[in-house]
C-alpha positions as a printed Julia matrix, in Angstrom:
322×3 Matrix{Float64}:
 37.55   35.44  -213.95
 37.72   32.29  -216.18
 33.91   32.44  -218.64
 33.51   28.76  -217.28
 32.85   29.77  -213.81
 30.3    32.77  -214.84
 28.28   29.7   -215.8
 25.13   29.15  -213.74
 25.44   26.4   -211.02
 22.97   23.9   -212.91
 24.81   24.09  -215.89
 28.38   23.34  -214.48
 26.46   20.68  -212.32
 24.82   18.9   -215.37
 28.23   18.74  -217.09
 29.69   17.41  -213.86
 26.86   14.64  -213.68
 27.92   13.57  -217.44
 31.16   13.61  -216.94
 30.55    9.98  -215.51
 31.56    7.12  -217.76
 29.36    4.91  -219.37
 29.23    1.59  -216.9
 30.53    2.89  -214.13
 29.31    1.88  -210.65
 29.69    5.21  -208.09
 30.58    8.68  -208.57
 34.5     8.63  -208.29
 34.98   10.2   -211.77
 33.39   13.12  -210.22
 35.69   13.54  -207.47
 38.86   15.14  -209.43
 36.29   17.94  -210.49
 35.43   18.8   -206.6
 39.11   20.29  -206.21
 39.27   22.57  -209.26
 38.04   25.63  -206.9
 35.73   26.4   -204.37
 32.73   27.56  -206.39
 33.34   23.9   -208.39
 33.35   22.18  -205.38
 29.83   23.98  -203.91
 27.59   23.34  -207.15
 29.06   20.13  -208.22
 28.53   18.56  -203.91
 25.18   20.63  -203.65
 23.42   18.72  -206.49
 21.81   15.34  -205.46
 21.65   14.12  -208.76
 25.71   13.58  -209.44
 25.29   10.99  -206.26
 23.02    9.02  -207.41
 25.45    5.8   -208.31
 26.6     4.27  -204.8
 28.61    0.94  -204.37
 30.1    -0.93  -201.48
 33.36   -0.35  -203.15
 34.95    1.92  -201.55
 33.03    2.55  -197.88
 34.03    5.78  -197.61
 32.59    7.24  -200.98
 29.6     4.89  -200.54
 28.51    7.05  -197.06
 29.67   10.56  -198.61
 27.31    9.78  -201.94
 24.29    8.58  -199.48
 24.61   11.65  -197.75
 24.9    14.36  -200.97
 22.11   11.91  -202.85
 19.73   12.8   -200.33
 16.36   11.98  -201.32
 17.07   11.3   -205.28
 16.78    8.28  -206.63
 19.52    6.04  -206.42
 21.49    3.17  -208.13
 22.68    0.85  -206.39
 25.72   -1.59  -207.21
 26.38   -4.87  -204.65
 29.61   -6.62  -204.95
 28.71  -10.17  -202.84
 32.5   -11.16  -202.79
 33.15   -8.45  -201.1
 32.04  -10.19  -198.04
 33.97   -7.84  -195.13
 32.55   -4.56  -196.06
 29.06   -5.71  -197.0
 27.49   -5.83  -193.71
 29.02   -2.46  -192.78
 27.89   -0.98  -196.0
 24.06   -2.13  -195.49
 24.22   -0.94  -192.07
 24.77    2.56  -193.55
 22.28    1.69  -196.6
 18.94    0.27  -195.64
 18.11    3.88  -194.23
 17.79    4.86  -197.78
 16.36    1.97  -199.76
 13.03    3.54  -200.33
 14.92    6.0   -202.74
 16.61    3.2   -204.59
 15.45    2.89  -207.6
 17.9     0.45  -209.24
 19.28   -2.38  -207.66
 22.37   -4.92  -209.08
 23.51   -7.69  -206.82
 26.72   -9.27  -208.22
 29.17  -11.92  -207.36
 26.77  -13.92  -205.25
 28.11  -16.97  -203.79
 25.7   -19.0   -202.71
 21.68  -18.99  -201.77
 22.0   -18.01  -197.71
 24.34  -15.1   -198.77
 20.95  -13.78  -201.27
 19.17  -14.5   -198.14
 21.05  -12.75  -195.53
 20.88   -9.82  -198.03
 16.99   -9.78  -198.5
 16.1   -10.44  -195.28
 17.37   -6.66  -194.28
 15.35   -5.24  -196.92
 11.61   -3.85  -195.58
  8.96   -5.71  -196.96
  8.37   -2.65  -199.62
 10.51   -0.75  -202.13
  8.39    1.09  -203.65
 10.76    3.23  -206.01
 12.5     0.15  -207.19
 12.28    0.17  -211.03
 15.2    -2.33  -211.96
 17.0    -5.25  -210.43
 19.57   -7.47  -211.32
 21.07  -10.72  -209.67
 23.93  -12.49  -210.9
 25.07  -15.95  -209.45
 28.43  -16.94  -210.21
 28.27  -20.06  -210.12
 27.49  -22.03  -213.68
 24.84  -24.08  -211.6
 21.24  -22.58  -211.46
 20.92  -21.06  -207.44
 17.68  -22.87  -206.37
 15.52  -23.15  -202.76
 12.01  -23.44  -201.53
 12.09  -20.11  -200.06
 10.79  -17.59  -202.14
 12.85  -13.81  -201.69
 10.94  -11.89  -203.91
  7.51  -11.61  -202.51
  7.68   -8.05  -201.25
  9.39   -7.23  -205.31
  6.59   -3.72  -206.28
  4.42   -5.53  -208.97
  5.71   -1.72  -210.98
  8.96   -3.38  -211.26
 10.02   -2.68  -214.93
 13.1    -4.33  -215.7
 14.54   -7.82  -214.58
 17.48   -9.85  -214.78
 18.48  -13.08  -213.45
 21.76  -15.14  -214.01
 21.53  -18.81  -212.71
 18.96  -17.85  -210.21
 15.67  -19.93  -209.74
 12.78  -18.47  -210.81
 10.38  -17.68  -207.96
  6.45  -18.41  -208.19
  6.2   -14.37  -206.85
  7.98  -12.97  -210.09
  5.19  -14.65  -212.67
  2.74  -11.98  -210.81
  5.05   -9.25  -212.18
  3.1    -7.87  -215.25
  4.47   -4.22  -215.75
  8.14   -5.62  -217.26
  9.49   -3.71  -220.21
 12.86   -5.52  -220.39
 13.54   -9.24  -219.44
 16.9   -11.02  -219.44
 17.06  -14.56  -218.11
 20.51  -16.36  -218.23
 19.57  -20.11  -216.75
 21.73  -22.74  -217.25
 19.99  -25.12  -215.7
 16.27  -24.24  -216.59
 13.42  -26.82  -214.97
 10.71  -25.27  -215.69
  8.33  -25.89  -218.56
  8.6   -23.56  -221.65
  4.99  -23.06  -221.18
  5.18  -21.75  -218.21
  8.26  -19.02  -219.46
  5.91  -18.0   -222.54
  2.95  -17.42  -220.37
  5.05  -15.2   -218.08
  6.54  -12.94  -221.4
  2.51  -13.18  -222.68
  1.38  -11.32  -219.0
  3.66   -9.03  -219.83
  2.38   -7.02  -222.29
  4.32   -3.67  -222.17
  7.33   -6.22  -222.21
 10.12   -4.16  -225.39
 13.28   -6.64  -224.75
 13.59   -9.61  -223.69
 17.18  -11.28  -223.62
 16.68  -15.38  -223.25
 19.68  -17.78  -222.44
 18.41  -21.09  -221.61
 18.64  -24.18  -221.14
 16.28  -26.54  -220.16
 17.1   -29.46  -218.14
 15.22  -32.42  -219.5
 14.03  -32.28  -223.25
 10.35  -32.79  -222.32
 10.36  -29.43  -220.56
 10.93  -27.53  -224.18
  7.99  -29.12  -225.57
  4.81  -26.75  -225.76
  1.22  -27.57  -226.35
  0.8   -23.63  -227.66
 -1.3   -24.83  -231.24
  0.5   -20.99  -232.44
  2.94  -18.51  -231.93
  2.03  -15.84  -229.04
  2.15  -12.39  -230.85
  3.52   -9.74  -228.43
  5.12   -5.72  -228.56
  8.92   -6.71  -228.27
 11.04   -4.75  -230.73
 14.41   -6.69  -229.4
 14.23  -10.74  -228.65
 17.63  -12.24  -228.24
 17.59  -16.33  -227.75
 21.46  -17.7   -226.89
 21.24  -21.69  -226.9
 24.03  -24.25  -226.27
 21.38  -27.12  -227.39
 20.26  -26.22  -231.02
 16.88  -27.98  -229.75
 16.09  -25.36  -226.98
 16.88  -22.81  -229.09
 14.57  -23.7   -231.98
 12.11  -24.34  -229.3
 12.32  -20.74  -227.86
 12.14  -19.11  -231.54
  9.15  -20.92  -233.03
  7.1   -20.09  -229.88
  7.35  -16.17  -230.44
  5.97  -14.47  -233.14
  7.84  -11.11  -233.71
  5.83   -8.04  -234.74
  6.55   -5.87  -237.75
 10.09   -3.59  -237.31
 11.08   -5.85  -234.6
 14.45   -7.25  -233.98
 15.81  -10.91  -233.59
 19.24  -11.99  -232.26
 20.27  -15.33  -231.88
 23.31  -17.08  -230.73
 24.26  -20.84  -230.74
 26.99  -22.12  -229.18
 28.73  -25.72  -228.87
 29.96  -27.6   -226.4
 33.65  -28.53  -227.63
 33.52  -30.38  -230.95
 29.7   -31.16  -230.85
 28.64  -29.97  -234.53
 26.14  -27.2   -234.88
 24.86  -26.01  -238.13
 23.2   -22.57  -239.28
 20.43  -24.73  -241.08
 19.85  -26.51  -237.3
 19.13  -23.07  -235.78
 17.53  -21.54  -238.77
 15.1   -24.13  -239.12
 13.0   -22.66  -236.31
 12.5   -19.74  -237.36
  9.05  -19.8   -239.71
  8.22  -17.16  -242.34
  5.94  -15.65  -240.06
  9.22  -14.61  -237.89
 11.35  -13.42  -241.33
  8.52  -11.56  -242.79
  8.39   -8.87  -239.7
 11.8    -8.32  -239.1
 13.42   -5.01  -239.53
 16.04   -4.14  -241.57
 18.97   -5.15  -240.24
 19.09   -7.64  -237.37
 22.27   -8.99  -236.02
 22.68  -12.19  -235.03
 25.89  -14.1   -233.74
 26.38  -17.82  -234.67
 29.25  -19.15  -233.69
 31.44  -21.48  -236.72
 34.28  -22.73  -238.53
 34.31  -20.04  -241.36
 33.26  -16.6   -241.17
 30.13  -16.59  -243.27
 26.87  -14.29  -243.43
 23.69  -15.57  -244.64
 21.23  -12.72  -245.72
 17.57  -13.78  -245.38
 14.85  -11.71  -247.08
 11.37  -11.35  -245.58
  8.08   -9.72  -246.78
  8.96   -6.63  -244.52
 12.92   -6.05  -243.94
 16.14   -8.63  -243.92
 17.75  -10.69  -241.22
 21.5   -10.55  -241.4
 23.14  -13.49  -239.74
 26.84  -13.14  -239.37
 29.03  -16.39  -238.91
 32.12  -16.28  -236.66
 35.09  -18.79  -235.69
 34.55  -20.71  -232.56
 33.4   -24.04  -234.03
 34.47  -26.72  -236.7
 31.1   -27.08  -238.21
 28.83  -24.88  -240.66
């Protein structure tokens, strides 16, 4: 007799389906809401859609989402470290990985461990919109073989942490949002800008590198590449790399810039070092405001003022040097 269970069954399910938090990787929020009553427990398990977020952590809620997700679209989570239940779990996966449409591989260990997880996949995935690998190790995950031939060429959003780059992603040319994390970056920063210039529906791009010899950050680009990004974020621990990266992009008007430095234990970095990268054809389209994090001894924020907006860059502890 209670008014909230005279309310239609897609109603109560959509409220079910956001009652999952932000950042979470399966559907176990959901579960407490299955045993409130019977009619609950029908319209909140009938609809696909509350399903959708499967990980290998736990088994047994990984196979009971599968099964209520049906045919919908589905994000995926991978915990690598998890190495006991991963087989099992891919066993009972791989029958639906043409609905997945994201796809986040975490806590990878080492290259044959990618490997062994690839070489299950089918050569196609066509509703694959997003993937993300993360190596944990500090030291950039490199080998000859390249894993990412059969990636759809639709494939919209990217992100790689200390993983290689293969020659099959620079083919991709339908990215919207980039985010590279390389510590150990060997290729040439020509190479990187003609891969965000291909990309021309490319929004956000999210750029942590460093390059691994100092020749490799020199371009022979005459000008700045203009492009459709409204977010670029550039984290450096050289100052070098970092002023490298900003004076090769040209920002369009409204767009956002980011940038963080960081030093390796009492080196001295300097908001002038960073800053002095950034030309007046950068300041003049930024948007009003843009945050930026640079790490220093005082907590300091220098306001720059361009044609079209202001760049706000706030200083925080974490070095000795301004």
């Amino acid at each position: 007799m209670r008014p909230v269970n005279r309310l239609p069954p897609e109603v109560l399910s959509r409220i079910a389906g956001c009652s999952l938090d932000k950042d979470v990787y399966d559907a176990r929020s959901i579960i407490p809401l299955i045993h409130v009553c019977q009619y609950w427990r029908e319209t909140i398990t009938s609809a696909p859609e509350n399903w959708t977020l499967v990980s290998n952590n736990p088994m047994q809620l990984a196979k009971l989402s599968l099964e209520r997700a049906k045919a919908a679209h589905l994000r995926i989570y991978l915990w690598m470290d998890l190495a006991n239940d991963l087989p099992n779990f891919l066993d009972t996966f791989i029958p639906h990985l043409k609905n997945t449409e994201t796809l986040t591989a975490s806590s990878i260990q080492n290259f044959e461990e990618l490997a062994e997880l690839f070489s299950k996949f089918p050569r196609s995935m066509p509703n694959l919109r997003s993937l993300t690998l993360e190596h944990d190790d500090s030291k950039c995950m490199d080998s000859s073989i390249d894993l990412f031939e059969s990636l759809p060429h639709t494939l919209e959003g990217l992100t790689l942490k200390n993983i290689s780059l293969p020659p099959s992603l620079f083919k991709l040319r339908a990215l919207t949002d980039l985010t590279l994390r390389i510590i150990e970056f060997n290729l040439p920063l020509d190479t990187l800008l003609d891969f965000l210039e291909g990309n021309r529906l490319l929004k956000r791009a999210d750029l942590r590198i460093d390059f691994v010899k100092p020749p490799l950050r020199k371009s022979r680009r005459q000008t700045a590449f203009r492009n459709q990004l409204q977010l670029l974020r550039i984290t450096c621990y050289d100052v070098m790399d970092g002023k490298a990266l900003i004076s090769s992009i040209a920002l369009s008007k409204g767009a956002q810039l980011e940038v963080g430095q960081y030093g390796y234990g009492n080196v001295p970095i300097g908001v002038i070092d960073v800053l002095s990268g950034v030309s007046i054809t950068h300041l003049s389209n930024l948007s009003s405001p843009s945050s930026v994090e640079y790490y220093a001894g005082t907590a300091r924020k220098i306001r720059l003022l361009g044609l079209n907006g202001t760049a706000s860059f706030s200083c925080y502890p974490g070095s000795r040097f301004l």
